[in-house]
C-alpha positions as CSV (number, residue, x, y, z in Angstrom):
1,X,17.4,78.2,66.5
2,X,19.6,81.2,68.2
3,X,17.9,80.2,71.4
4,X,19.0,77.4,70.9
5,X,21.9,77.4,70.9
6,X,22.2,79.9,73.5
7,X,20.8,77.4,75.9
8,X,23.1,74.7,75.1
9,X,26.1,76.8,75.2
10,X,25.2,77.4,79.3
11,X,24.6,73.8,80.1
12,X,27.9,73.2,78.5
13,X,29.4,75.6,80.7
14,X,27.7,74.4,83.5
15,X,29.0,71.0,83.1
16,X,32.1,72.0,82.3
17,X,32.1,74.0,85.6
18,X,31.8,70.4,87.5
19,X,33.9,68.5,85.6
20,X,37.4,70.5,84.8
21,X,39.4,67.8,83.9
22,X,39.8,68.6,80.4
23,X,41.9,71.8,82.4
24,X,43.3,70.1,84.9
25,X,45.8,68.9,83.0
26,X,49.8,68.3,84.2
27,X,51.8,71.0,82.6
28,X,54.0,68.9,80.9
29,X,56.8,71.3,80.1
30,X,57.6,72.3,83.7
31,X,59.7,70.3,86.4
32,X,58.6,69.2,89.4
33,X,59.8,66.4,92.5
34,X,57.5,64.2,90.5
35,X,58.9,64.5,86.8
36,X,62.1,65.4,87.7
37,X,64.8,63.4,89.8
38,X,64.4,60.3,87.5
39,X,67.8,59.9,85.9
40,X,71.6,60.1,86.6
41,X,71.6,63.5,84.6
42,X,69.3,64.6,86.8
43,X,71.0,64.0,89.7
44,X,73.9,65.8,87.8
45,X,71.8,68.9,87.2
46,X,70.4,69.1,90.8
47,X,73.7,68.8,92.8
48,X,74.5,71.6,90.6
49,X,71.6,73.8,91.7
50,X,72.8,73.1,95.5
51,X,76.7,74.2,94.5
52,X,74.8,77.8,92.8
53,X,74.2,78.8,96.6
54,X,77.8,79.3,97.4
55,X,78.0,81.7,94.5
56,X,75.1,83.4,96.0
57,X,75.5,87.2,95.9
58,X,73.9,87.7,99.6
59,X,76.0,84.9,100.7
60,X,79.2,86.3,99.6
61,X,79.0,89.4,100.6
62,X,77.9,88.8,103.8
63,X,80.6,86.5,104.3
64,X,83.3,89.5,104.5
65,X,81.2,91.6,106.7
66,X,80.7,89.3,110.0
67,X,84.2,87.9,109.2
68,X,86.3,91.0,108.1
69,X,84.3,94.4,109.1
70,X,82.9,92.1,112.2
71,X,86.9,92.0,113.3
72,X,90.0,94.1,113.9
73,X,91.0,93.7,110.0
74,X,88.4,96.0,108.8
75,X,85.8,98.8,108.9
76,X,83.0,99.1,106.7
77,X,83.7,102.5,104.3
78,X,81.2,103.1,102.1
79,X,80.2,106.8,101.1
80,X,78.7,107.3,104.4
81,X,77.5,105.7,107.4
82,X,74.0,105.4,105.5
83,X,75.5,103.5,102.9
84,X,74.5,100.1,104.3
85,X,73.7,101.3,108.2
86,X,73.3,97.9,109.1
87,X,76.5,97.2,108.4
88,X,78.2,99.7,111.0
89,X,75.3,97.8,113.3
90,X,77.3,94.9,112.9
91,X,80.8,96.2,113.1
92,X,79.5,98.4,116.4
93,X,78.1,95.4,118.1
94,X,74.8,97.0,118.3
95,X,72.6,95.0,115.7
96,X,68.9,94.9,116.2
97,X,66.9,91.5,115.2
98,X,65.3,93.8,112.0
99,X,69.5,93.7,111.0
100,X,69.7,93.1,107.2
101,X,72.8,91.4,107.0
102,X,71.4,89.0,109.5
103,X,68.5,88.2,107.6
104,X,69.8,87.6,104.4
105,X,72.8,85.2,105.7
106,X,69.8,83.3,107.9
107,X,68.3,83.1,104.6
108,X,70.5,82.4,102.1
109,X,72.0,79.6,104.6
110,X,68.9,77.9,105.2
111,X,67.7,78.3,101.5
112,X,70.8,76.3,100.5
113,X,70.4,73.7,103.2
114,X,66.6,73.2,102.0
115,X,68.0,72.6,98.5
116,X,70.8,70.0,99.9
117,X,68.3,67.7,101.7
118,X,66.1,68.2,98.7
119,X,68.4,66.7,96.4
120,X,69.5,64.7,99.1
121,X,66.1,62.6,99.6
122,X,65.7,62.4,96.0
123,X,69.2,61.3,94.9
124,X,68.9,58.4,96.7
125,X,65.6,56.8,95.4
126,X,67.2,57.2,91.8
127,X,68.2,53.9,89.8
128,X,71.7,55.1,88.6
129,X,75.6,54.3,88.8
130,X,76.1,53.9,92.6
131,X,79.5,55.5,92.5
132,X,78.2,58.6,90.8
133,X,75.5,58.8,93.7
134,X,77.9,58.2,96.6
135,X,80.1,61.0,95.3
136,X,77.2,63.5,94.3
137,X,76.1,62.6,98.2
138,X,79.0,63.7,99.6
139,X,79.7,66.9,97.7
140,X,76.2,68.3,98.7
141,X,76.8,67.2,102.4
142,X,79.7,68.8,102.5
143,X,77.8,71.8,101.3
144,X,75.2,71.3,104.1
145,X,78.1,71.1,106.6
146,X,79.7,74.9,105.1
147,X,76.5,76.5,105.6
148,X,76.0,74.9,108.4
149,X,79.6,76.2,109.5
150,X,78.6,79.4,108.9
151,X,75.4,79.3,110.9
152,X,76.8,78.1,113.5
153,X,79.5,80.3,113.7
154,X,77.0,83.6,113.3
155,X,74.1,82.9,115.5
156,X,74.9,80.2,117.3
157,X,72.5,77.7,117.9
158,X,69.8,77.2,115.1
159,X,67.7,74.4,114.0
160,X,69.0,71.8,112.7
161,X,67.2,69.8,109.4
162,X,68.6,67.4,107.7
163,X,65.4,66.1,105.7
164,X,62.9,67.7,103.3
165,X,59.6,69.0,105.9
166,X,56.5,67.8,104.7
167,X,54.5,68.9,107.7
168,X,56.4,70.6,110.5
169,X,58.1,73.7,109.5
170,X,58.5,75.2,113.2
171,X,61.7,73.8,114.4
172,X,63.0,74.8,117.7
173,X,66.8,75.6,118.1
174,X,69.1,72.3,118.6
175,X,72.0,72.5,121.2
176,X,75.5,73.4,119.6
177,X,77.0,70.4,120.2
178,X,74.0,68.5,118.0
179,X,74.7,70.5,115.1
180,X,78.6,69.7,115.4
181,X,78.0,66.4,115.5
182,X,76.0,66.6,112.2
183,X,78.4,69.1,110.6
184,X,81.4,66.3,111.4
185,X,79.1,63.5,110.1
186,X,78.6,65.3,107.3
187,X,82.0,66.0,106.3
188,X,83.4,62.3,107.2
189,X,80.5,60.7,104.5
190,X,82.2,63.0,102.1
191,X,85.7,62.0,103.3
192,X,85.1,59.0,103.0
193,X,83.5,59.3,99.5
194,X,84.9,61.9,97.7
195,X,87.8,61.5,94.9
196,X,91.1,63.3,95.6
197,X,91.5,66.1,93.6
198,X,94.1,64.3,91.2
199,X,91.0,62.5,90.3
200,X,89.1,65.1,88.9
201,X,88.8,65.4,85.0
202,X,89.5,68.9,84.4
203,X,86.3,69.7,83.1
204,X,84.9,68.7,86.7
205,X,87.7,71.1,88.7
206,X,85.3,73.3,91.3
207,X,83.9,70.2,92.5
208,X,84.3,68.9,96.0
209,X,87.2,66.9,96.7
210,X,88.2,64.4,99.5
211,X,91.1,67.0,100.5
212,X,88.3,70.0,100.6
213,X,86.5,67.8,103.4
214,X,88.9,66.8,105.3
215,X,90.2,70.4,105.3
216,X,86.8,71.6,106.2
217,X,86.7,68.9,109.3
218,X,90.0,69.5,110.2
219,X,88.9,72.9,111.1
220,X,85.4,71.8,112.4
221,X,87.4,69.9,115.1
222,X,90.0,73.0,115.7
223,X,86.6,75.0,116.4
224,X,85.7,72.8,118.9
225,X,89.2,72.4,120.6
226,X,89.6,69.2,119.4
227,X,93.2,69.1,118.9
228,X,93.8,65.4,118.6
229,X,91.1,65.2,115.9
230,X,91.9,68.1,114.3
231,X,96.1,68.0,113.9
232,X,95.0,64.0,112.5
233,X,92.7,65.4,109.4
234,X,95.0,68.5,108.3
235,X,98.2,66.1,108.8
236,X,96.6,63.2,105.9
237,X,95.4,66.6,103.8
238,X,99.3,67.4,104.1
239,X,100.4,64.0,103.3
240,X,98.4,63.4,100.3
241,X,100.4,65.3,98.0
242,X,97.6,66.8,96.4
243,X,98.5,70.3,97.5
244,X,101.6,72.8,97.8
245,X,102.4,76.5,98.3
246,X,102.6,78.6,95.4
247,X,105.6,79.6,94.9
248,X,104.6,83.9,94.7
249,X,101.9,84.9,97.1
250,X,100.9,87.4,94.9
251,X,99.9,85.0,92.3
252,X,96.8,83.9,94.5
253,X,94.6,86.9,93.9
254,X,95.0,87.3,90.5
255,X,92.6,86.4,87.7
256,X,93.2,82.9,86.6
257,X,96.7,82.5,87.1
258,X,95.6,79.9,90.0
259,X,92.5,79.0,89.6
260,X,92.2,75.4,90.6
261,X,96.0,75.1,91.3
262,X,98.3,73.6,93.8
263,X,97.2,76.0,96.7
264,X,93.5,75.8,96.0
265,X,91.6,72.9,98.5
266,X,88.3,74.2,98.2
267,X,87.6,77.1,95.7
268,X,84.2,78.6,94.6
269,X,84.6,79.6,90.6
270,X,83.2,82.4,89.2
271,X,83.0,83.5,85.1
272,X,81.3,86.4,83.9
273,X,78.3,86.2,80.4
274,X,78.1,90.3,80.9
275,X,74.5,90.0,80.8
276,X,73.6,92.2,83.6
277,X,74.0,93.1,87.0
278,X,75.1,90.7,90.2
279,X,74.2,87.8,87.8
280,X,74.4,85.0,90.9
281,X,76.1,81.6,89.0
282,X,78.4,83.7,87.0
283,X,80.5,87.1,88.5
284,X,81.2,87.7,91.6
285,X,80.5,91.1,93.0
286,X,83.1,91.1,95.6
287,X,85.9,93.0,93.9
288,X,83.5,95.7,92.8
289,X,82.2,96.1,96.9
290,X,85.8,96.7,98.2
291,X,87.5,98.3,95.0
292,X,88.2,102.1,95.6
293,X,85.9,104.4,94.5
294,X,87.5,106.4,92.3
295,X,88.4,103.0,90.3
296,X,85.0,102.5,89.9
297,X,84.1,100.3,93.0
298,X,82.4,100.9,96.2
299,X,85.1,101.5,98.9
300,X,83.7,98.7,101.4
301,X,85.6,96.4,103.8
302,X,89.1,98.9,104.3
303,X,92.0,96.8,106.4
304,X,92.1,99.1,109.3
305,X,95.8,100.5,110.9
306,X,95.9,97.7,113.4
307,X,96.0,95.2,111.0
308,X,98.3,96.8,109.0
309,X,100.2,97.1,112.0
310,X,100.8,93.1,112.3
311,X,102.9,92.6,109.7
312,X,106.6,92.2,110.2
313,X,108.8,95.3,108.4
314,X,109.7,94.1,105.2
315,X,107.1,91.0,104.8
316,X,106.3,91.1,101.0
317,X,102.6,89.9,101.9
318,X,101.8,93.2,102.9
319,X,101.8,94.8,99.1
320,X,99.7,92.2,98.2
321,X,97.1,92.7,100.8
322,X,96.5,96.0,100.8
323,X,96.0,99.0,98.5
324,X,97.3,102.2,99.0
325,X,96.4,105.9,97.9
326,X,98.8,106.5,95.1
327,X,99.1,103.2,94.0
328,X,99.4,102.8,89.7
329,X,98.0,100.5,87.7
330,X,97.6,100.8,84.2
331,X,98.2,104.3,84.2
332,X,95.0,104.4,87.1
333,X,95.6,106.1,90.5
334,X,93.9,104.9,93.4
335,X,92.5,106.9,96.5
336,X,90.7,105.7,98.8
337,X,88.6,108.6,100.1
338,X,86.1,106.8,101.6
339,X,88.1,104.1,103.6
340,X,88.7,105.4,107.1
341,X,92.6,104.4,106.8
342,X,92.8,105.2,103.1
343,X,93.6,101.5,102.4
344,X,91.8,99.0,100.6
345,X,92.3,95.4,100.3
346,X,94.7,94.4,97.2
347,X,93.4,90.4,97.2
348,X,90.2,91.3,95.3
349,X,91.4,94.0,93.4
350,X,91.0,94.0,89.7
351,X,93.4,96.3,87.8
352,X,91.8,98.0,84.4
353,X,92.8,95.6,82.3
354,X,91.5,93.0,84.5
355,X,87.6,94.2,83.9
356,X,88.2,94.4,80.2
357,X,85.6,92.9,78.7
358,X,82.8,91.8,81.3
359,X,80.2,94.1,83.6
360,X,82.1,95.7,86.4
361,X,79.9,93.9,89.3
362,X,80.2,90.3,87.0
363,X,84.1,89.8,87.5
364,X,85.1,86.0,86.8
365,X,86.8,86.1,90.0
366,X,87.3,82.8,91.7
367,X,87.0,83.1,95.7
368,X,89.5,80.9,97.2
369,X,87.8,79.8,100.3
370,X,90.4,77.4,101.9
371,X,94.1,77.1,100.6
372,X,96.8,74.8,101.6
373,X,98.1,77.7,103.6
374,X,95.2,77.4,105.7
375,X,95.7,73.6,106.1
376,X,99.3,74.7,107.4
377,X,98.3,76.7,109.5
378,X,95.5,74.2,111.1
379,X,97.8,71.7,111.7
380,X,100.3,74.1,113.1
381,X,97.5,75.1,115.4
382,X,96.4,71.7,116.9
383,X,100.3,70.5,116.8
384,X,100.9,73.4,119.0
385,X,97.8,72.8,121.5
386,X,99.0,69.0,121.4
387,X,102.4,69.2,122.6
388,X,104.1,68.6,119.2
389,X,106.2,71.7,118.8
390,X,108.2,70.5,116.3
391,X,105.3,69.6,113.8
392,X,103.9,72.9,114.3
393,X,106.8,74.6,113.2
394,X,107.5,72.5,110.3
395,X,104.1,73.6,108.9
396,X,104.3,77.3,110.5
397,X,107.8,77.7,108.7
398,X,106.6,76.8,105.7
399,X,104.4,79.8,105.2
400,X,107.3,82.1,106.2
401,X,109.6,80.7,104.1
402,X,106.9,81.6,101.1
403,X,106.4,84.4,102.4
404,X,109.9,85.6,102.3
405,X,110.8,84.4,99.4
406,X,107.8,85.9,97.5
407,X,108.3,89.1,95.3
408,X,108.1,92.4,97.2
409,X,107.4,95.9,96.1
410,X,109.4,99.2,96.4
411,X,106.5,101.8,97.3
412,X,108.5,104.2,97.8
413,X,107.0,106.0,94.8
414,X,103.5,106.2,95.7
415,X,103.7,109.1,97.3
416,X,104.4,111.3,94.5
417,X,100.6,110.5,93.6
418,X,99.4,110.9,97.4
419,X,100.4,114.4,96.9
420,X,98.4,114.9,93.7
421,X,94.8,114.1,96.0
422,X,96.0,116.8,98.5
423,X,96.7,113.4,101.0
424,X,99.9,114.3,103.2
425,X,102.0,111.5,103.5
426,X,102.5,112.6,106.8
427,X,99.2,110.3,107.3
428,X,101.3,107.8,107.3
429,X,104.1,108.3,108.7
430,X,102.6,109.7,112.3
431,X,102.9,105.1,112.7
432,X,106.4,104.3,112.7
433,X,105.5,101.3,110.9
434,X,104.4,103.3,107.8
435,X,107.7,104.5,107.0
436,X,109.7,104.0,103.4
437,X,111.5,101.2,104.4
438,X,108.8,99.1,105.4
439,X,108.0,98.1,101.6
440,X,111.7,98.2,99.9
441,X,113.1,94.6,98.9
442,X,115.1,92.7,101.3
443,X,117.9,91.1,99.4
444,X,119.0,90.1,102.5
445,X,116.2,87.2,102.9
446,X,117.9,85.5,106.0
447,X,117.1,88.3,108.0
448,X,113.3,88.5,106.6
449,X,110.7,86.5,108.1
450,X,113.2,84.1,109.8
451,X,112.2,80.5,110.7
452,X,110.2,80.6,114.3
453,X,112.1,78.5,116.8
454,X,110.4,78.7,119.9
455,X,109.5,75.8,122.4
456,X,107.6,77.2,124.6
457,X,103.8,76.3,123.8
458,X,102.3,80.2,124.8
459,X,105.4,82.1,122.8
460,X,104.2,79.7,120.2
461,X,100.5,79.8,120.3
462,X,101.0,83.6,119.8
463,X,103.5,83.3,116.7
464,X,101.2,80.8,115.0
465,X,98.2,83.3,115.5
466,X,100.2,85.6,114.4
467,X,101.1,84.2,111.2
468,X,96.9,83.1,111.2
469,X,96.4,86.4,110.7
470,X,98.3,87.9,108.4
471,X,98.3,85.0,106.1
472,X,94.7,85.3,106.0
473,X,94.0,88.7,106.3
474,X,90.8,90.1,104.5
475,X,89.6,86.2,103.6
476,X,86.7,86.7,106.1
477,X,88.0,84.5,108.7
478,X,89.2,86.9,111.7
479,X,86.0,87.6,113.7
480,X,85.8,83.9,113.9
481,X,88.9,83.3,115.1
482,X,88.7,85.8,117.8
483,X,85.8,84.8,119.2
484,X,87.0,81.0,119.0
485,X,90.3,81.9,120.9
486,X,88.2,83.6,124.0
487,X,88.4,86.4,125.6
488,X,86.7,88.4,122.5
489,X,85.4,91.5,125.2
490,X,88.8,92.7,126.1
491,X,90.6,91.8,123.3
492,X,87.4,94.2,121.5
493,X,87.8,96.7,124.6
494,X,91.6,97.4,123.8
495,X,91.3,97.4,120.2
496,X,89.1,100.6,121.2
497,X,91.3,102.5,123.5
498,X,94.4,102.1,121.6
499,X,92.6,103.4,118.2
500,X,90.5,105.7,120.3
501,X,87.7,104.7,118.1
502,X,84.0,103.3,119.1
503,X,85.1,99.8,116.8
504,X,84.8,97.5,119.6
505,X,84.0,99.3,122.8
506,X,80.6,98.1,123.0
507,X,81.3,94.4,123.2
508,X,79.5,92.9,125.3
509,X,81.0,89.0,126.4
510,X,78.4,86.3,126.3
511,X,76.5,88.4,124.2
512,X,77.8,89.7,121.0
513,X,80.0,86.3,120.4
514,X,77.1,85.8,117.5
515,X,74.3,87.7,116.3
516,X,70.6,88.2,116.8
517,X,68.2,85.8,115.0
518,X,66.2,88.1,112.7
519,X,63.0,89.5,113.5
520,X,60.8,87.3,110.5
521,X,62.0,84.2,112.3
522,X,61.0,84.7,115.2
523,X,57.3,86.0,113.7
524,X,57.1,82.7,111.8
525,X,58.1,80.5,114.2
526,X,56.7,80.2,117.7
527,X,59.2,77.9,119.1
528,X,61.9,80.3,118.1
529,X,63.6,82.1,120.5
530,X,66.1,84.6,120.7
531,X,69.6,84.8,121.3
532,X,70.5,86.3,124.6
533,X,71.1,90.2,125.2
534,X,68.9,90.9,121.7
């Protein structure tokens, strides 16, 4: 009977071993293309997963090292120049295509443009309210178009997808022009279809609005020289009414006091569960990277002396941008001893109280990535290229007159608690613009920041670059703009000899304008090729 038994156990198994269907069974609790985009909450949830990339923690990072330490605004700090090598590779102009920060902002780019034209292809098949799904189209092509911004902008040209790949995965590279085109298309569908901020329930603020894409184009077209384009977009943005200046500067980098408010066009939100380290879709890590290390953070992306070296004496902005040894906040002193100019920036700082509460590297720190300032300053910049002086100095003007009339600082004072870190203040003042007076109130604010009147188109090309720069400085926009303005080699080359520092010396023009494709790229894909000069 045993044997039996034994023998029909094995042609059991045996028939089994043909005939696994009794296995081969959908797993019913997991989601797939299949299962998955069926409903309008669906649709919901995976436009969602496509806005999580811009939260990325690669993503962000990376975003202020080719556009800050990249530049003339900063230098990378750090403990050493091991801590992160391949960042001094990037701020040297002597990355290799094995460059980390390369890879991961190639990857994290293209990883969030797979998503988009996933949820792309599949939004459209689903039976659902066709409002909903014109609007949930446009907010992830305007995603598509940001990362496609940034790619562009970083390694020049790439290949461009704009559907799911079932079968051929090795694209060559598509001409620059091409991939404007599709960023601009990209952006007008979402123009075109996007609610105006006003519009937005406030439980849906974050999302992309109709003023965030046109925004976004406005400076697509300014990239591209497009003046006429360009001055049109950022002049509806400023007519809407959706948007206005803060009234205090300051008030922008500060938790939550603007989130979402009048200044903010396109903003990527942050909140913070403490539940662990660089959670992506909650903190942001940014404030942790460039805080000072003996607040705690890591000392990276330090404004250099030539930035500082912009600003107008007297122009409250400067407080609020960067962060000097000495300075007090709730009873902590900062130094900076591993920023190379003892500075750090101020508009990610988070003061003690400020990381009450959440993990240090999780801050609930919303990342302002284009403010009305910026539109301002777009429009000034194609009004000025166009021949409409006066426009451009409406909008230029504006910023000034905020700027002026925004709170200033007495620092005076730091300097008692330089001298307790053994820093002589002497450090700064060898610049003459790093004296006591250049951070004491002006009461007198007709004499600060006065209105630009100028009418010549280079005197006011230069003012509104100017103003570019120091409105924006350490929002990972400079290297960008340098490059986009020409002449990057010698404007690197000087940079150099007047700091007599390597920073910039090894620029190379036609070359180091963008960055080496990296190295697994070009392994996986044989009609890749690479950029010239790497």
């Amino acid at each position: 009977m045993r044997k039996n038994l034994i023998v029909t156990f094995f042609v059991l198994l045996l028939v089994s071993a043909c005939d696994q269907s009794f296995i081969d069974r959908p797993q019913l609790s997991v989601q797939t293309t299949d299962n998955f985009y069926k409903t309008e909450a669906d649709a919901i949830k995976a436009v969602t997963a496509v806005y999580n990339y811009l939260q990325a923690y690669d993503f962000e990072v990376e975003k202020f090292e080719f556009g800050d330490i990249a530049s003339d605004d900063a230098e990378k700090g750090g403990e050493s120049d091991n801590d992160r090598p391949f960042v001094k590779d990037l701020e040297y102009f002597r990355s290799r295509s094995d460059n980390l920060a390369c890879r991961a902002m190639w990857k994290t780019c293209f990883t969030a443009i797979f998503q988009a034209n996933n949820a792309l292809a599949n939004i459209a098949n689903i039976d659902m309210n066709e409002a909903l799904k014109e609007r949930l189209t446009g907010e992830v092509r305007f995603i598509r178009a940001h990362f496609y911004f940034y790619l562009i902008n970083i390694f020049g040209e790439v290949p461009l997808i704009t559907q799911v790949l079932s079968n051929e995965y090795h694209l060559p590279k598509s001409a620059k022009a091409t991939i404007w085109d599709q960023i601009e298309k990209d952006l007008i569908f979402a123009r075109d279809h996007l609610p105006l901020k006003s519009k937005y329930a406030n439980t849906d603020l974050g999302r992309i609005t109709k003023g965030a894409a046109q925004a976004l184009l406005a400076n697509a077209y300014l990239f591209q020289k497009k003046w006429a384009l360009a001055e049109k977009e950022a002049k509806e943005v400023i007519q809407s009414g959706e948007y206005r200046l803060e009234p205090e500067f300051q008030d922008l980098f500060q938790v939550k006091k603007t989130d979402f408010g009048v200044e903010s066009v396109f903003e990527v939100p942050h909140v913070s569960t403490n539940t662990g380290w660089g959670d992506e879709s909650e903190g942001t890590v940014v404030p942790i990277f460039c805080r000072s290390r003996n607040s705690g953070g890591w000392g990276f992306n330090c404004p250099t002396y030539d930035l500082l070296a912009e600003f107008e004496p007297g122009d409250p902005r400067l407080v609020h941008t960067f962060m000097f040894d000495g300075d007090v906040f709730d009873d902590e002193i900062q130094f900076n001893q591993y920023s190379p100019s003892h500075l750090c920036s101020r508009k990610v700082f988070l003061t003690p109280s400020e990381r009450v509460g959440f993990d240090s590297s999780d801050a609930p720190f919303n990342l302002k990535v284009i403010r009305y300032a910026e539109v301002l300053l777009i429009h000034a910049e194609a009004a000025c290229e166009n021949g409409n002086f006066q426009e451009a100095l409406t909008s230029l003007n504006q910023i000034r007159k905020r700027a002026r009339e925004s709170s200033a600082i007495d620092k005076k004072a730091i300097f008692k608690n330089v001298n307790k870190y053994q820093v002589s203040k002497n450090q700064y003042e060898d610049y003459k613009f790093l004296n006591y007076n250049y951070w004491t109130s002006n009461s007198d604010k007709q004499n600060l920041l006065p209105d630009i009147q100028i009418s010549n188109q280079a005197a006011l090309r230069q003012a509104i670059r100017h103003e570019r720069r120091v409105e924006l400085a350490m929002e990972n926009k400079r290297f960008y703009d340098i490059i986009r303005w020409g002449d990057a080699e010698n404007h690197f080359h000087n940079f150099a000899e007047k700091w007599k520092t390597g920073k910039g010396s090894q620029f190379r023009k036609n070359i180091n304008e963008i960055f080496p494709i990296p190295q697994d790229e070009l392994d996986l894909n044989p009609k890749m090729t690479q950029n010239p000069g790497y």
